[in-house]
N, C-alpha and C positions, 0 to 999 in steps of 0.2 A: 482428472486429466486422462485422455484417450489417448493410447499407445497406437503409433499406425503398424500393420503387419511387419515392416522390415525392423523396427526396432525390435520385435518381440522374436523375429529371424536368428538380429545380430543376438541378442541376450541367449537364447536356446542353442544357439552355435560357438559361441565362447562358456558355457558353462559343462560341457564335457572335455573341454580341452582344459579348464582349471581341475577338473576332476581328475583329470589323466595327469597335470604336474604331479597333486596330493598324494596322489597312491605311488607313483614316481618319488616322490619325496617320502615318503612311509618304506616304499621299499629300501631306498639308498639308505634310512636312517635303520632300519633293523638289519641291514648288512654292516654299518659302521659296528651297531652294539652287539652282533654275533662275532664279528670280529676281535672285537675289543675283550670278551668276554673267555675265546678261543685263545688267546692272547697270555690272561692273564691267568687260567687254569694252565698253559702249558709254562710259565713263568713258574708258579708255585709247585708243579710236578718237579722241574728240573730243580729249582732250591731244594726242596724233598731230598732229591736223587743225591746232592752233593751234599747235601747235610749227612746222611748215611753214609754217604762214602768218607765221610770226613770220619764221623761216628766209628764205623768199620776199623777203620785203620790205625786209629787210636787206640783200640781194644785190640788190635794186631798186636802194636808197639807196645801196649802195655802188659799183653800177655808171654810177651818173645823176651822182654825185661824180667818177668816173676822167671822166665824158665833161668836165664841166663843166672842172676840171684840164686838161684836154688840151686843150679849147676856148681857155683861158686862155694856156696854153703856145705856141702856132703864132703867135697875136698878137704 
């Protein structure tokens, strides 16, 4: 079957504009998963941050306790 000029026009004119959705579609989705990714590294940083701080302050109050004990003791 023989293709007349304009069909072969329309086909050559709509295949860089499905090309341009693709990469449009490639770029939106590696922004969604650098996001997502930015997201959950700063998630796990701050769990981190408040876990030591939690950590910290426990060895505060458990150290301010030995002193207070030991102040108690020499009396």
């Amino acid at each position: 079957m023989m293709h007349c000029p304009w069909d072969v026009w329309i086909l050559s004119c709509e295949k860089p504009e499905i090309e341009q959705d693709e990469v449009k579609l490639q770029n939106a989705s590696k922004q969604i998963v650098q996001t997502a990714i930015l997201r959950a590294v700063q998630q796990v940083s701050q769990e981190s941050l408040q876990k030591e701080k939690r950590a910290n302050s426990s060895t505060s109050l458990q150290l301010e306790r030995g002193k207070l004990t030991k102040k108690h003791e020499k009396k």
